[in-house]
C-alpha positions in Angstrom: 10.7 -17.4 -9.3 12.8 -14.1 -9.9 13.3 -11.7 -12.7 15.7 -8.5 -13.0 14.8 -5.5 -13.7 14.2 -5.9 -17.8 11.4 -7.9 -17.3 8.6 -6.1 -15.8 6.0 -7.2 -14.0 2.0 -7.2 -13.5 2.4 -4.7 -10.4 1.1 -3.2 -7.5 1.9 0.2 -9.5 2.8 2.0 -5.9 5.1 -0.7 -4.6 6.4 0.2 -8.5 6.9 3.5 -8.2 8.7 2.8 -4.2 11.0 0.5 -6.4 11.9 3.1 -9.2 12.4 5.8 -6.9 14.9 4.0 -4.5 16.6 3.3 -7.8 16.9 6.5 -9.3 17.7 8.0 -5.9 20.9 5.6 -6.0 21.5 5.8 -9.3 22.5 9.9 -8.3 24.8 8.8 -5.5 28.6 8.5 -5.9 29.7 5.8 -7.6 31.4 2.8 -5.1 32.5 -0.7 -5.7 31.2 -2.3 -2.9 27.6 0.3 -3.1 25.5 -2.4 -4.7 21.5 -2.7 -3.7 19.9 -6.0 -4.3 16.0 -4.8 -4.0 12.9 -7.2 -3.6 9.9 -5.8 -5.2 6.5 -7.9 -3.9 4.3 -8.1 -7.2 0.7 -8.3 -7.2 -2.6 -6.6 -9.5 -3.7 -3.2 -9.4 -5.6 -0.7 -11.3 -4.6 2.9 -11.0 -1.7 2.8 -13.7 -1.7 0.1 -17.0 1.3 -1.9 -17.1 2.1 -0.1 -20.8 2.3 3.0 -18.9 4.0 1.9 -16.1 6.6 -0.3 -18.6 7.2 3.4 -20.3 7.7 5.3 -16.9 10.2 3.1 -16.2 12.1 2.8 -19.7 12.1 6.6 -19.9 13.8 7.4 -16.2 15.9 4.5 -16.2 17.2 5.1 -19.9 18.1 9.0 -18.9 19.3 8.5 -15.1 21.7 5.4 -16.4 22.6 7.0 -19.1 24.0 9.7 -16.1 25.0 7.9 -14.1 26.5 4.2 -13.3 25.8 2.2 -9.8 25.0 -1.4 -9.5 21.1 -2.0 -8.9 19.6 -4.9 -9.2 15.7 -5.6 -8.7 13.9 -8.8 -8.3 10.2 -9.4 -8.5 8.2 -11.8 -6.6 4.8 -13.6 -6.6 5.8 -15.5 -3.8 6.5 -13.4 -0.4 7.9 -16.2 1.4 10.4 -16.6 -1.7 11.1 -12.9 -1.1 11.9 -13.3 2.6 13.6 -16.3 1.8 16.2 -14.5 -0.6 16.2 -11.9 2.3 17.0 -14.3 5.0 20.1 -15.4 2.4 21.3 -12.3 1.3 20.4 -12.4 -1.8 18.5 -8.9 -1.7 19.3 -6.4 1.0 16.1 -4.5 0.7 12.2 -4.9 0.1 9.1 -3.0 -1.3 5.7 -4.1 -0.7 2.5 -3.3 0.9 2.5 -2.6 4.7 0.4 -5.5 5.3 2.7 -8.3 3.8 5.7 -6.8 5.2 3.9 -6.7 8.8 2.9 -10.7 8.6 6.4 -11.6 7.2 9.4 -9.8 8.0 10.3 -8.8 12.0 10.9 -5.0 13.0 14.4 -5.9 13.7 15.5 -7.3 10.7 14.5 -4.2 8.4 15.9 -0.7 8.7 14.7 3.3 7.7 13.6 3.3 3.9 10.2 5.6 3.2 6.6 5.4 2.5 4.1 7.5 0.1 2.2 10.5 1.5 -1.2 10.7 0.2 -3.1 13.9 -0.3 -5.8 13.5 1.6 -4.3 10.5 3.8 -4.1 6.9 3.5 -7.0 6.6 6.8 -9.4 3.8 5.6 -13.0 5.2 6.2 -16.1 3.6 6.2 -18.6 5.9 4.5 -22.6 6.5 3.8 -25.1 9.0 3.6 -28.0 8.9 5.6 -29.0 5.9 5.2 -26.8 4.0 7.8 -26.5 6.0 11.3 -23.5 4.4 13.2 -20.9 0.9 13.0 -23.6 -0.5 15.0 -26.2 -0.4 12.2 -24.4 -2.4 9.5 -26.1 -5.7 9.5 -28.4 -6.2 6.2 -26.5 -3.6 4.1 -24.8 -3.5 1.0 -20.9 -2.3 1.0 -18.5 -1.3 -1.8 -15.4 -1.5 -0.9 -11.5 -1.6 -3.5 -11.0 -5.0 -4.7 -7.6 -6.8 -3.9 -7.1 -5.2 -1.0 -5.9 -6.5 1.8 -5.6 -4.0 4.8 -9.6 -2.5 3.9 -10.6 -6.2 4.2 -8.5 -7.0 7.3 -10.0 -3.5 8.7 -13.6 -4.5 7.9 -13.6 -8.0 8.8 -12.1 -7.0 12.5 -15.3 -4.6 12.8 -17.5 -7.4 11.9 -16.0 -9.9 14.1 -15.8 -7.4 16.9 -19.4 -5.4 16.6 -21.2 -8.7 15.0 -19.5 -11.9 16.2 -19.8 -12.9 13.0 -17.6 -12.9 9.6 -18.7 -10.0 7.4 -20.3 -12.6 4.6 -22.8 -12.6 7.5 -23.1 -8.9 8.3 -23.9 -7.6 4.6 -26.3 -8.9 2.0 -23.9 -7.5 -0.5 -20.2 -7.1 -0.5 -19.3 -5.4 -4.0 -15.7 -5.5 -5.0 -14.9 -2.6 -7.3 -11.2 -1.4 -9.6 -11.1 2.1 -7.5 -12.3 4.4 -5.0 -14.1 6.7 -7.1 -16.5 3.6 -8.5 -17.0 2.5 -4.8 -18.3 6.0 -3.9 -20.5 6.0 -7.1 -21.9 2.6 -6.1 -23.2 5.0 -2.8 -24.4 7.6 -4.5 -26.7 6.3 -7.2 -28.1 4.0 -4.0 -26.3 0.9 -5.2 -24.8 0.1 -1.6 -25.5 1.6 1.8 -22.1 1.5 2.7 -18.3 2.5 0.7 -14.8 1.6 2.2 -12.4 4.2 0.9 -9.3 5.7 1.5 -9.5 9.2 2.1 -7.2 10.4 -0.6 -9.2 8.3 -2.7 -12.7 9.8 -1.8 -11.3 13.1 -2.5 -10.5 12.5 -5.8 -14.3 11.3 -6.1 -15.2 14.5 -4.8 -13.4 16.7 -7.1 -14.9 14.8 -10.0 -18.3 15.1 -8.2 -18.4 18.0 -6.0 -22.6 16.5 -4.6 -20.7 13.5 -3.6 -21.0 14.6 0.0 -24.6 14.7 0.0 -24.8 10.9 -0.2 -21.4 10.1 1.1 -20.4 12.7 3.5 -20.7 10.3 6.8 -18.2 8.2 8.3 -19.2 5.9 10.4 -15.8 4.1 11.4 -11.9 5.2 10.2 -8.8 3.5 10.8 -6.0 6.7 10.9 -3.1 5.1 8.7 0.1 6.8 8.4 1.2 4.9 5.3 0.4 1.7 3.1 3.4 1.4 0.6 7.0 0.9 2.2 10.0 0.3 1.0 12.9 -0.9 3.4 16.6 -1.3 3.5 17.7 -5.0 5.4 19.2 -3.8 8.7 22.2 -5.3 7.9 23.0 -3.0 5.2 25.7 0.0 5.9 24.1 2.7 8.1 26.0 5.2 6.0 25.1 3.9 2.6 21.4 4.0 4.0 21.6 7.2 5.2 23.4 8.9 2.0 21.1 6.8 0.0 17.9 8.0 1.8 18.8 11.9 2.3 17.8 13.0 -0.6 14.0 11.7 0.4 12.5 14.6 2.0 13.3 17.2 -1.0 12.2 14.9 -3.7 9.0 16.8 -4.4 11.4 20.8 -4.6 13.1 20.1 -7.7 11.3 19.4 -10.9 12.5 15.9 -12.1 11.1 14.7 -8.6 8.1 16.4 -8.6 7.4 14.9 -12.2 8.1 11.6 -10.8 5.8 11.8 -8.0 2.8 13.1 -10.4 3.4 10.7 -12.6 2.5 8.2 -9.7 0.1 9.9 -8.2 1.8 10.8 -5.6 2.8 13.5 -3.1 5.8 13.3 -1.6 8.0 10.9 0.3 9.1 10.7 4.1 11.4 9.0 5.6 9.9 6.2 7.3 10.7 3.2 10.5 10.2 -0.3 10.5 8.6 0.7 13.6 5.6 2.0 11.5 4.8 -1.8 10.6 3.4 -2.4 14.2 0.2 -1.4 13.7 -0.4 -3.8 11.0 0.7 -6.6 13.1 -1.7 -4.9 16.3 -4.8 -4.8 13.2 -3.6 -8.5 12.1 -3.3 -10.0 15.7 -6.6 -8.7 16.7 -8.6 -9.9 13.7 -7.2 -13.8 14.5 -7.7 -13.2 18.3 -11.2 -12.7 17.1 -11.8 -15.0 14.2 -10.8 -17.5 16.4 -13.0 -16.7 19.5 -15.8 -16.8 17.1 -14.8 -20.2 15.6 -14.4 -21.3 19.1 -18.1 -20.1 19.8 -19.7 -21.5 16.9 -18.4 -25.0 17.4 -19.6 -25.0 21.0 -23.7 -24.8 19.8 
């Protein structure tokens, strides 16, 4: 089931945040009949942002930038990704927003074109983190890991290293796997000797650290790290206009000079934007392929005893 854009959602607030900003960005273009964006925006739970303040981000840029300016935008929200692709496949929205994950398992690289991802400070590179107590990825088995809850690339990440190093599912590696709202709790769980083990993003264990500069002491090993360019995408359908995209998406690159953008992006926590390829999505398929490849040698193994 859809809604538009006055009914807002429980959200992923950085898929959010890729939503409002290709809004706003076309909201400042020329005004043309036939310029309309129909944009899919893949819902889900999060924690960084509450939905009231996320509801007033939104009321307050779109009130002042439509009061500006006038282009048709209409947004959709999901529960349902096949639903979203679905509506894709129809026509029905010409772009998409959603984690890199979702959009790797659902959507091919052919059908999507150029849109932009979030730059981190600090990087989006999942690493797997500990102190002294755990010496390499081949020491693992019996420990306890904290790792962000809902999220599905660390777990697709984690699970491939237990499949590959272990042969076994990661319920079967760790005594403990603690779910926790952010990264900065995960890291805590480490350093007051509540797990062995934290998977973090880096951008996220930074922010740790500046809160808690000794954080390092008990933290400051990685033991495994998945470099990640991006995690949060937002894509135009290729069969949109190459020159709407590109007048639409030129303004991407500057959005953090001038101070309107640069209040956006702190407002969301993040740092700037790039543009960005469908092309980037194909190391989420590689992660995802490899973790079935596995999963089902394993199965395969097991039933054989």
């Amino acid at each position: 089931m859809t809604s538009h854009a006055r009914t807002l959602p429980v959200a992923f607030f950085r898929p959010f945040a890729l939503a409002l900003v290709l809004a706003l960005l076309l909201a400042a273009l020329p005004v043309c009949a036939e310029d309309t964006v129909r944009l899919g925006f893949l819902q889900g739970s999060r924690r960084e942002m509450s939905h009231t303040d996320v509801r007033a981000a939104f009321d307050l840029w779109a009130q002042e930038m439509g009061a500006r300016f006038e282009v048709p935008i209409k947004v959709s929200y999901y529960l349902d990704i096949n639903e979203m692709r679905q509506d894709f496949l129809l026509g029905k929205i010409n772009g998409v927003t959603a984690d890199a994950l979702s959009l790797a398992r659902n959507f091919r690289i052919d059908e999507l074109a150029e849109g932009y991802s979030v730059i981190m400070q600090g990087s989006w590179n999942l690493e797997l983190r500990t102190g002294k107590q755990v010496k390499d990825a081949g020491n693992l088995l019996g420990k306890r890991i904290a790792m962000l809850d809902n999220d599905a690339t660390a777990e697709l990440f984690l699970e491939t290293l237990c499949l590959r190093d272990y042969a076994h599912p990661c319920a079967q590696v760790f005594t403990d796997v603690q779910k926790v709202a952010t990264s900065s709790q995960a890291a805590m769980r480490l350093f007051f000797g509540n797990a062995e083990l934290a998977l973090v993003p880096r951008y996220g264990y930074e922010l740790a650290r500046e809160m808690n500069p000794q954080l390092d002491g008990k933290a400051g090993q990685v033991v495994s790290e998945m470099p990640l360019s991006g995690m949060y995408y937002a894509f135009f359908s290729a069969k949109v206009d190459k020159e709407f995209r590109r007048r639409t998406l030129r303004m991407i690159p500057t959005m953090h000079t001038y101070p309107r953008g640069r209040q956006l992006l702190e407002l969301f926590k993040m740092d700037h934007l790039v543009i960005a390829d469908p092309s980037e999505l194909k190391l989420f398929q590689q992660m995802d392929r490899e973790y079935r490849e596995l999963k089902t040698r394993v199965e395969r193994k097991e039933r054989r005893k």
